[in-house]
N, C-alpha and C positions, 0 to 999 in steps of 0.2 A: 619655806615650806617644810612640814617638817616629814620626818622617813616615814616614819606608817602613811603619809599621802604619796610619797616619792614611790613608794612600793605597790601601791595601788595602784598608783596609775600605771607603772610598768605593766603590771599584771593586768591589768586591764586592755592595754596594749597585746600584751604577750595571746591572751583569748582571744582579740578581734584578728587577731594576724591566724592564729591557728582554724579558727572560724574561715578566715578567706582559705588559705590554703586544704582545706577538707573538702568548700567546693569549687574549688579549684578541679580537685582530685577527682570528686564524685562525675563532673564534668568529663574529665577524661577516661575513667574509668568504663563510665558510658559510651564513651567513645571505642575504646579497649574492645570491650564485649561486643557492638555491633560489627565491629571489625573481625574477629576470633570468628562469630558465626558467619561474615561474607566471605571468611578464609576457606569455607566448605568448599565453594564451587568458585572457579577461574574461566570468567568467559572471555573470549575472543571474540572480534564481529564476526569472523569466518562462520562461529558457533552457532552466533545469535542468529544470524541467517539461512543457516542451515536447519535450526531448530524454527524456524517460524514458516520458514516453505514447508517444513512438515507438520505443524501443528495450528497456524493462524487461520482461527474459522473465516476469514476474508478471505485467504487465500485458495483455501478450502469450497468456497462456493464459487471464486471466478473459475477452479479447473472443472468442476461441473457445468456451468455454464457454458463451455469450451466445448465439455463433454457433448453436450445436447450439442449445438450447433454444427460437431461431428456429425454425430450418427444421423442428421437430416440430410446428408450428404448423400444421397440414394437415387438412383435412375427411378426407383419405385416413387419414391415423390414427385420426378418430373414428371408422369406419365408414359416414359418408356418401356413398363413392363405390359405386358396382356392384365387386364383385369378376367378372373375366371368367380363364376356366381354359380353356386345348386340352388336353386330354385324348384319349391313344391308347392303345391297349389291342389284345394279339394271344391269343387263349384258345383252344388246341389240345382238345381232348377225343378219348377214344377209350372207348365206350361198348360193354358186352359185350350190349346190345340195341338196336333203331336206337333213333337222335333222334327229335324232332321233325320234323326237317329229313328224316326216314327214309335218315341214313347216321350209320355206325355208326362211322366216326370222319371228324373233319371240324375245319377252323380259322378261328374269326371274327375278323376285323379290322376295328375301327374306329374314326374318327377326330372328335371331337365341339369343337365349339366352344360354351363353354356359359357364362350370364352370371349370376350369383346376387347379390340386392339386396335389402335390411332397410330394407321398407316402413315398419312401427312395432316399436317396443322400448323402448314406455313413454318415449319419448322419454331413453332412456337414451345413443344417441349424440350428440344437441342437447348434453345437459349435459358427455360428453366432449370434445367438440370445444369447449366454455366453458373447460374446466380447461386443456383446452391452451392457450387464448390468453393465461387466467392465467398458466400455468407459463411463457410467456414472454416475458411483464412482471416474471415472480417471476426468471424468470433473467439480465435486463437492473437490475432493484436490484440483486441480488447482486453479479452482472461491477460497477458502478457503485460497490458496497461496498468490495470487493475495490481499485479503482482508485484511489478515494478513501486509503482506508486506504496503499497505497504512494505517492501524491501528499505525505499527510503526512508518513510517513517520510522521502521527499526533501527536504522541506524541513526538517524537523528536522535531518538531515544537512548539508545545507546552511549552517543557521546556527549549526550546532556546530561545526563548520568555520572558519566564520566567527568564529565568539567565541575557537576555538582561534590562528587566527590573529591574535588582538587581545591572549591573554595572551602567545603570543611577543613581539608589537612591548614589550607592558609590561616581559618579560621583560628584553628586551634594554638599555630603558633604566634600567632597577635594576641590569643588572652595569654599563653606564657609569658610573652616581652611584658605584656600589661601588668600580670601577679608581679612579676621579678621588678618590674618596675615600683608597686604599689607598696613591695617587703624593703626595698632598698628606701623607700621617702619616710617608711615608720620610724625603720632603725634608726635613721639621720634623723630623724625629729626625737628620738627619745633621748639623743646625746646631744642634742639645740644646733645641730646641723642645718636641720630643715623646720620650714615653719606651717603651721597647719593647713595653708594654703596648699602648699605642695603636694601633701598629704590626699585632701579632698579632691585635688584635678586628680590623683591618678587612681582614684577611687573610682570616680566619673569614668574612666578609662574603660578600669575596667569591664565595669556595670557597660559601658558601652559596646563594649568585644563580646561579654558574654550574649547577650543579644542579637547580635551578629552571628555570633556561634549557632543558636538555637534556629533561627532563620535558615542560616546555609545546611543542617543537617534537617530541619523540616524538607527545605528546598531536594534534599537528597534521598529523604525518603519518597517523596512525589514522586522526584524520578524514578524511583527504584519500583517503585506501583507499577510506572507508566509501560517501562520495559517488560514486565510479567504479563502485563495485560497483553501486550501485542506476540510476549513466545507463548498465552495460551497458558500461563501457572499462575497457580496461587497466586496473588496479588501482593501479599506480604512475606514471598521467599525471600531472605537476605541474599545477594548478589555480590560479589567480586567480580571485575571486569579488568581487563589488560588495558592500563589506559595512555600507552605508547604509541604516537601516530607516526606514518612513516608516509613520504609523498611519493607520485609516481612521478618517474624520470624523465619519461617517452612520450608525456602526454603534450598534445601538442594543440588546438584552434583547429589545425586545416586536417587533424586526424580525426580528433570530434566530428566536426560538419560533416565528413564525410561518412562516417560510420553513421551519424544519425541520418543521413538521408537513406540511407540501406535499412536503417535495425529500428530508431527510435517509432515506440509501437503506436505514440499519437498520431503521425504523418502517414505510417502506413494504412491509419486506419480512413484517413481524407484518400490516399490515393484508392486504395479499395475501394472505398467505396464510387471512386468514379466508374470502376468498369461493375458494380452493382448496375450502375444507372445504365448502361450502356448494355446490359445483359434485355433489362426493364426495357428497353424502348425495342429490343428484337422480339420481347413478346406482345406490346403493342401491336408491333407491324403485321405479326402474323396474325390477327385477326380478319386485316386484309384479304387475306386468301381462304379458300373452301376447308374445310375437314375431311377427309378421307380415311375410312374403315370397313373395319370387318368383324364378324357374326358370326361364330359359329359354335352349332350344339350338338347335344346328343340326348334324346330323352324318352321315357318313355313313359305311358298312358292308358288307361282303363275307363272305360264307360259303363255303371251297372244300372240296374233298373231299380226305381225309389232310392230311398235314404242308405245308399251301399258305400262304402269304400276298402271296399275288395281290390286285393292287386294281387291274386290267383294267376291270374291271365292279362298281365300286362304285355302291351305291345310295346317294340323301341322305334323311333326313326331317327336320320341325322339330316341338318340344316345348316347351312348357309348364308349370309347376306352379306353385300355389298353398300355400305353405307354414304351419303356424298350429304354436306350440309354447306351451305353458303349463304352468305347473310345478305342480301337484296338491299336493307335498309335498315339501320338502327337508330334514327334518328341524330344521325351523326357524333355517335358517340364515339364510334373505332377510333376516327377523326382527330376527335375530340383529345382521345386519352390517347393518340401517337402525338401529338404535338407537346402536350403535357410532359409525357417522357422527354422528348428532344429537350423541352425548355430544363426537366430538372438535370438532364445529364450536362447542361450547359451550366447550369448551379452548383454540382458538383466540383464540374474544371475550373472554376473561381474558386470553390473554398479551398480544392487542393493547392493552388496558386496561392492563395492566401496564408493557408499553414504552412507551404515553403518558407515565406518571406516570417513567420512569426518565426518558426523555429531558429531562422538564421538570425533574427533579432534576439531569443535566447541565448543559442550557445555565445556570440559575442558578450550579452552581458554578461553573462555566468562566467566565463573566463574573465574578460575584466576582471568581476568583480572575485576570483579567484587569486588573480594574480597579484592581487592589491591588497588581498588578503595576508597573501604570502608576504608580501610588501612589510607588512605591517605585523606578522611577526619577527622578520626581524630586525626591526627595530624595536621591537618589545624586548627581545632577546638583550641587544646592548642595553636599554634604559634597566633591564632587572642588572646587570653588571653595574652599572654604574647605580642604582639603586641599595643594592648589596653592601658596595665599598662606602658609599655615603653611611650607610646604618654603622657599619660596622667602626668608621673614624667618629661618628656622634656617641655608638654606645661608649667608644675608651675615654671621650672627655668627660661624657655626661657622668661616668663613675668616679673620676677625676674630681668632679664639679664646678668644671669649667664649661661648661653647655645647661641651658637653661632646659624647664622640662617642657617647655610649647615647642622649642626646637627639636627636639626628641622625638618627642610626640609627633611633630611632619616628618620625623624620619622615615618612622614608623610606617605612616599613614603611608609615603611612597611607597617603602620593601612592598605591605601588606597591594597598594593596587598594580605594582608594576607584578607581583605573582599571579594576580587573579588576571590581569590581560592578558600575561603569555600563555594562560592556560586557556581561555575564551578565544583567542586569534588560533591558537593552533586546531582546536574541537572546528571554530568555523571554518577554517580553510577546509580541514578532512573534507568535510558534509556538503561543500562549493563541489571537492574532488568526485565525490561520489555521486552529486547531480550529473557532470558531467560524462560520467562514464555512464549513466542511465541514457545520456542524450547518443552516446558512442553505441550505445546496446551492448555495454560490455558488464552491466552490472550483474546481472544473472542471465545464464544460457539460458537454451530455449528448453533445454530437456529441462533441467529444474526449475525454472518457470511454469510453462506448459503442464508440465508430470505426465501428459498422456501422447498418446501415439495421433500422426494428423494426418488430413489426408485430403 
């Protein structure tokens, strides 16, 4: 061969290697810069949580919801206040014989102030004014359900975010092994070390990793979407997040179950609603029984003669009545609709029985599958050690050139999955931890849940 081809092809080499390493660089440079802008802001979940109680339109309509449910909380809604009416009234008449009044057409005017109030009714309004205070304990679980439930989605969010940002970083240092690989098979082939074979697999490599790369930072951008959406921002703020999990200590099975039979806001919301039903079947009953009221006004009145309504000369009087209503026969509806109540408040004490037994069939699995979790970091933990030492006795032969490059290349392939598991098993555990402390009712208070005053 002679030098001016010997030298070409060098150089020819020399540009496809400077070619790889630019996007290499561009690659990471990219990397660089989306990095610099999520260096702006450092979230904690502490943060994200606190910023999504305060700003998440979901959250923001179950403590409305709440709200109402509150303020129907009223003696005024069961009936226990006096209903009071003014009432005015003008009644022309034109009569082809006299009145009473002895004129033969004549216009009363009158003006009544009158107060009407349900003495007894079977005690039918006691038990409504009960269900409403129910109903707004049943609508503070709910709103609490409701808050809960997008609590955990944020942090789900959050650490998928986080696990997304931790296959980038892996990502990125498997196209480095790959470049440094790729630069290492030219040099050896321009000195007849290596042969073009060599060359082309770890070409392949690369071209492989870079694709990888662009996946896992797509994959990271989603997330980083997904997180904004749920704190209520711009959907493309660059984000930094602390992405350090730390487990609880104290957490235990028999502490769970037993906090979620007190706190968790799904079961409260089955047991609630049994004494709904149990409120419901005392207003059935008291249909049973008569109504008992009272009437009383105070008004006053004018009669002029023709088309007058003059109140020059109004007179006052005050009234009285004693009201009693009882129902003889409804075609046995009362009947009807007190059995009805019995039967649904018996429906109720099956599903609260029922959500008993689901719930304890959750926390068992969620700790299970908790603990197994745990399990299974670390074992992750040792396989990245012994993952590590493996790369790192393959990189000094393979430089050696006493290791082939398919053997390298599963070195590789280990380091690059045993990083991405220990970061996947630890994000899963957390989010296991954090279900269960939902089930404990310790994931958010009830003031920051709630946010409003209950009653």
């Amino acid at each position: 061969m002679k030098k001016e081809e010997v030298m070409a092809k060098r150089k020819g080499h020399a540009f496809s290697y400077v070619g790889l390493v630019v996007a290499v660089m561009t690659l990471f440079f990219g990397v660089f810069l989306v990095s610099s802008l999520s260096a702006t802001e450092r979230l904690s979940l502490e943060d994200a949580i606190a910023e999504a109680l305060a700003s998440n339109q979901d959250i923001q309509v179950a403590r409305g919801e709440q709200e109402i449910s509150s303020n129907n909380v009223n003696i005024g809604n069961a009936g226990l206040l006096p209903k009071i009416d003014l009432v005015g009234s003008m009644n022309y008449q034109d009569n082809e014989e006299s009145s009473s009044f002895g004129l033969d057409e004549f216009t009363t005017t009158s003006v009544t102030l009158q107060a009407n109030y349900t003495l007894f009714d079977g005690l039918g309004n006691v038990y409504t004014f009960k269900k409403l205070k129910s109903a707004g304990k049943l609508g503070r679980f709910q709103a609490r359900n409701s808050i809960e439930g997008v609590i955990l989605e944020v942090s789900e969010a959050f650490y998928n975010f986080a696990n997304a940002t931790e296959q980038v970083i892996v990502a990125e240092e498997a196209l480095a092994i790959s470049g440094d690989r790729l630069k290492r098979a030219r040099l050896r082939a321009e000195y007849g070390q290596a042969n073009t074979l060599e060359v082309l697999s770890a070409s392949v490599d690369v071209n492989a990793d870079s694709v990888s790369w662009k996946e896992a930072v797509l994959d990271m951008d989603n997330a980083n979407r997904k997180l904004n959406l749920l704190l209520n921002r711009p959907v493309n703020t660059p984000l930094s997040i602390e992405r350090e999990v730390s487990f609880e200590e104290n957490l235990s099975e028999d502490i769970v179950l037993q906090g979620a039979k007190q706190s968790f806001s799904a079961y409260l919301i089955a047991r609630e609603s049994v004494k709904q039903a149990e409120y419901e079947l005392g207003i059935k009953r008291s249909d049973f029984f008569p109504e008992l009221g009272v009437q009383v006004g105070y008004g006053f009145s004018n009669t002029e003669t023709g088309f007058d309504t003059g109140t020059d000369d109004l007179s006052g009087g005050f009234s009285a009545a004693l009201t009693l209503d009882f129902n003889l026969f409804n075609g046995f509806q009362t009947s009807i609709n007190s059995q009805n109540a019995r039967i649904e408040l018996q429906n109720k004490k099956f599903l609260e029985q029922k959500s008993l037994n689901e719930l304890e069939k959750q926390v068992a699995d969620t700790w299970q599958e908790y603990l197994n979790n745990l399990d299974i970091l670390e074992f992750q933990k040792k396989n990245l050690e012994t993952a590590e030492l493996n790369f790192r006795r393959s990189k000094e032969l393979y430089v050696l050139g006493q290791l082939t490059t398919t053997a390298f290349r599963e070195a590789q392939l280990n380091l690059i999955d045993a990083r991405k598991s220990i970061a996947s098993a630890g994000y899963d555990a957390k989010i296991l931890e954090l279900k269960l402390k939902r089930f404990a009712g310790t994931l958010v208070t009830e003031e920051d849940a709630v946010g409003v005053d209950s009653r």
